[in-house]
mmCIF file of the C-alpha atoms, coordinates in Angstrom:
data_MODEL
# 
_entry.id   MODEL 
# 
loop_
_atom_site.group_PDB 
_atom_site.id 
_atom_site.type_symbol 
_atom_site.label_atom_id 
_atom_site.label_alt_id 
_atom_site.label_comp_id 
_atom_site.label_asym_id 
_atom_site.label_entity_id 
_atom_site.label_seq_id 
_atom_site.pdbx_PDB_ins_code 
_atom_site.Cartn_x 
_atom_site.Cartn_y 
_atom_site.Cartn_z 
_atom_site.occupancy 
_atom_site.B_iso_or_equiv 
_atom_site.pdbx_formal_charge 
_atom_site.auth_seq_id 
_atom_site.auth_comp_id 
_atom_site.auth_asym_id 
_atom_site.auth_atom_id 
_atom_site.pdbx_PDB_model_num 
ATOM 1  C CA . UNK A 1 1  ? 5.657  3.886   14.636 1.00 0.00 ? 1  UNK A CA 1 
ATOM 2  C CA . UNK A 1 2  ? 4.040  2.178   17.676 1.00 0.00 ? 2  UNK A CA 1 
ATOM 3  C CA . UNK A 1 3  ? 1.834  -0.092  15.112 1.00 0.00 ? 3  UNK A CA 1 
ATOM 4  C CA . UNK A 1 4  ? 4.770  -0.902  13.066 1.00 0.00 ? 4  UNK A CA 1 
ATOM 5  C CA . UNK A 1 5  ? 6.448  -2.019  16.074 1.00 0.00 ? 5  UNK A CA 1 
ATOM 6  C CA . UNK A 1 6  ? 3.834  -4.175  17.330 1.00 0.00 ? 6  UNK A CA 1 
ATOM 7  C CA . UNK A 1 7  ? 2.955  -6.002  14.459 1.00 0.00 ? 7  UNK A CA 1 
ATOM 8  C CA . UNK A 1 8  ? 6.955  -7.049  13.946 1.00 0.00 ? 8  UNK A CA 1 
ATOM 9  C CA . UNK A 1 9  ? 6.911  -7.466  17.719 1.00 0.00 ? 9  UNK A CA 1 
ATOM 10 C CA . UNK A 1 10 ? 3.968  -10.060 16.818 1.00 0.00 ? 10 UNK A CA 1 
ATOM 11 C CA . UNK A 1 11 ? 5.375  -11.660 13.751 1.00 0.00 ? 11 UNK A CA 1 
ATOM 12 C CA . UNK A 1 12 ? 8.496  -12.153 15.141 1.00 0.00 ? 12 UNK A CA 1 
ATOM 13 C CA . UNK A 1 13 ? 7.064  -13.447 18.956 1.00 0.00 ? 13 UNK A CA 1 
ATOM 14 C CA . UNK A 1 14 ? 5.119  -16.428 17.534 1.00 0.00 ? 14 UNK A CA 1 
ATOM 15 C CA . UNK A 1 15 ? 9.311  -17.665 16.282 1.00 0.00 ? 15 UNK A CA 1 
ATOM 16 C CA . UNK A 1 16 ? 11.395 -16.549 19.144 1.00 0.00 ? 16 UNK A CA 1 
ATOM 17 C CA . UNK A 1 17 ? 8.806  -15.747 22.550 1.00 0.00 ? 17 UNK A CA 1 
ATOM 18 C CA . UNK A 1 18 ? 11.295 -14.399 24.519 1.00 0.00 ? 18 UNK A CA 1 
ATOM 19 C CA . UNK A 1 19 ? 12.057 -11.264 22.781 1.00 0.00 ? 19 UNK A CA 1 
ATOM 20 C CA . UNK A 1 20 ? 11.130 -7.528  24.010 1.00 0.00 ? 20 UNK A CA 1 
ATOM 21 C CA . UNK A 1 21 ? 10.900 -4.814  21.275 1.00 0.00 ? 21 UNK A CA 1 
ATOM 22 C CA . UNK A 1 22 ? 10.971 -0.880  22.963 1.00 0.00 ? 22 UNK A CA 1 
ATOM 23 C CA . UNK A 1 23 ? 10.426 2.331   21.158 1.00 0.00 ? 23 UNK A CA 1 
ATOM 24 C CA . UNK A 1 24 ? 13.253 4.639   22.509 1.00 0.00 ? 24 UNK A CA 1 
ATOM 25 C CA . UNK A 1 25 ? 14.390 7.958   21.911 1.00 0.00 ? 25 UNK A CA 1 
ATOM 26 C CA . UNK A 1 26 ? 18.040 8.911   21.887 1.00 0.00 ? 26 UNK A CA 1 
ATOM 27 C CA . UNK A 1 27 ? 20.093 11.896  20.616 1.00 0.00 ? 27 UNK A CA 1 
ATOM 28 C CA . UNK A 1 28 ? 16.753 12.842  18.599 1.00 0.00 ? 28 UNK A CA 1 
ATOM 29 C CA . UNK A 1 29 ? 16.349 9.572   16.762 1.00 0.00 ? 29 UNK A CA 1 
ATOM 30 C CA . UNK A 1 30 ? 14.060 7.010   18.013 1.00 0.00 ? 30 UNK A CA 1 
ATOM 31 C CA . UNK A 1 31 ? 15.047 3.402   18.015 1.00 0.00 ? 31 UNK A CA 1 
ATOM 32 C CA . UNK A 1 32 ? 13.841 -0.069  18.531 1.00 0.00 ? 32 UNK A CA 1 
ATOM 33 C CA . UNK A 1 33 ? 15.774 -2.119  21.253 1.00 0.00 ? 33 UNK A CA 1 
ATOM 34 C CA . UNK A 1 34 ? 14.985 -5.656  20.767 1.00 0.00 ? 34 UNK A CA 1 
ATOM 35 C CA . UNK A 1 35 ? 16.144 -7.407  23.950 1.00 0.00 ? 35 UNK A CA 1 
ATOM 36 C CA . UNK A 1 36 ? 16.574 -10.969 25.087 1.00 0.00 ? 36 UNK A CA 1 
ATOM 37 C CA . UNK A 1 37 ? 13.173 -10.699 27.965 1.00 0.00 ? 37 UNK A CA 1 
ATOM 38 C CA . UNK A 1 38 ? 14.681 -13.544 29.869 1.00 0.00 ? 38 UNK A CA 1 
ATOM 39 C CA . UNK A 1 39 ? 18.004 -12.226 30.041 1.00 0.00 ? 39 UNK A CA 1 
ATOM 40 C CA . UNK A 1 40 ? 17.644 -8.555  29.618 1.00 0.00 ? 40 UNK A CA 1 
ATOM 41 C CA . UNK A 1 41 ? 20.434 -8.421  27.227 1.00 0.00 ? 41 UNK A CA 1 
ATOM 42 C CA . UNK A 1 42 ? 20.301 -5.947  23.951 1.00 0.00 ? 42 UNK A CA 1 
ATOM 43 C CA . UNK A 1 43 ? 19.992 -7.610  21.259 1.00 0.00 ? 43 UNK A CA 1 
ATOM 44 C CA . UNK A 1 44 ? 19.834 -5.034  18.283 1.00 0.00 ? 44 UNK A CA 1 
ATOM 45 C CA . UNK A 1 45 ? 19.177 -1.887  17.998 1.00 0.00 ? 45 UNK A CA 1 
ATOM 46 C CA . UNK A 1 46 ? 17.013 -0.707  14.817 1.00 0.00 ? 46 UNK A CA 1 
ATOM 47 C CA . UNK A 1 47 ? 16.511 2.345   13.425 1.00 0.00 ? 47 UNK A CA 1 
ATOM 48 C CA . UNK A 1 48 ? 12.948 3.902   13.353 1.00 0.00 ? 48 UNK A CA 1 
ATOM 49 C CA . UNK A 1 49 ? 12.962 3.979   9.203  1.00 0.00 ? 49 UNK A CA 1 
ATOM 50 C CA . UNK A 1 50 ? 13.814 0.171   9.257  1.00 0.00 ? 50 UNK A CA 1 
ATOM 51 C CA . UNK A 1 51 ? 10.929 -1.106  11.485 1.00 0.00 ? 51 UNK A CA 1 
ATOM 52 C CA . UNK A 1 52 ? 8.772  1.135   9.051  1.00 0.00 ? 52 UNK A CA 1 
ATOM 53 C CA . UNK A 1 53 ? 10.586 -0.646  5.994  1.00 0.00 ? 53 UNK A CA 1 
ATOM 54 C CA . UNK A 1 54 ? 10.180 -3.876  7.482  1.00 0.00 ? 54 UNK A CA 1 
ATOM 55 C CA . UNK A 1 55 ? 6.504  -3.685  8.820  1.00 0.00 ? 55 UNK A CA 1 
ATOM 56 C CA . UNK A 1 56 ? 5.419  -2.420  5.273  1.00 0.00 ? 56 UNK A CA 1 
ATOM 57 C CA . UNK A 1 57 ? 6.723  -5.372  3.775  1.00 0.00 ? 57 UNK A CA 1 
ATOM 58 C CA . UNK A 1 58 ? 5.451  -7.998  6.219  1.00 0.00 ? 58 UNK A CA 1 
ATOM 59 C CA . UNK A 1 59 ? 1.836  -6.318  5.243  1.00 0.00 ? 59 UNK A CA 1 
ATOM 60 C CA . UNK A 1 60 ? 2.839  -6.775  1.393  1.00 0.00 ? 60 UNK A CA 1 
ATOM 61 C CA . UNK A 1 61 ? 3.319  -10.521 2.108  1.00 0.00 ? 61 UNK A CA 1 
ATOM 62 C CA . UNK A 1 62 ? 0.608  -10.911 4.051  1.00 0.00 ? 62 UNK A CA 1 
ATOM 63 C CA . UNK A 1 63 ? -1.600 -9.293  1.393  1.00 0.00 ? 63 UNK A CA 1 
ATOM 64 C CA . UNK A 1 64 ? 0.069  -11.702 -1.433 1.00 0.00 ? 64 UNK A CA 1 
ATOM 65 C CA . UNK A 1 65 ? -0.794 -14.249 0.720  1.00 0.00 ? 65 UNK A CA 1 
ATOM 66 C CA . UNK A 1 66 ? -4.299 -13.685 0.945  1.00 0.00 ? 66 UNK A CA 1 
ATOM 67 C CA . UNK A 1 67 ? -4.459 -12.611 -2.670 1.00 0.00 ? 67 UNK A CA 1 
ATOM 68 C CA . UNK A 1 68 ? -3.204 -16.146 -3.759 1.00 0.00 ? 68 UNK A CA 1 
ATOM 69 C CA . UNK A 1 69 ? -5.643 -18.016 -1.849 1.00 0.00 ? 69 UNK A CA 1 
ATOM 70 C CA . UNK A 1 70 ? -8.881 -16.250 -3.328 1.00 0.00 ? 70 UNK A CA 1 
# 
């Protein structure tokens, strides 16, 4: 989860800088806040299954990527 996190966290830094992403756990779920670092504001909160979703499919365009310039 913590991988999956950073590498969004990464992908989506080099676009918007100012943007936090924390793992937190509430009511037995865990979520990712995204927050506004300058501001502090919450900007979304995503569900654990999501960041998975969405990490696995950066990778799968990263690897197409790579595959297409070989």
């Amino acid at each position: 989860m913590r991988l999956a996190t950073r590498q969004v966290e990464q992908a989506v830094r080099a676009q918007a800088g100012s943007l936090a992403f924390n793992i937190t756990e509430a009511a037995g779920k865990t979520m990712v806040t995204v927050t506004d670092s300058d501001t502090g504001t919450v900007l979304r909160q995503i569900p654990a299954d999501e960041i998975l979703s969405l990490s696995q499919a950066m990778n799968n365009m990263q690897g197409l990527l790579l595959s297409q310039r070989a």
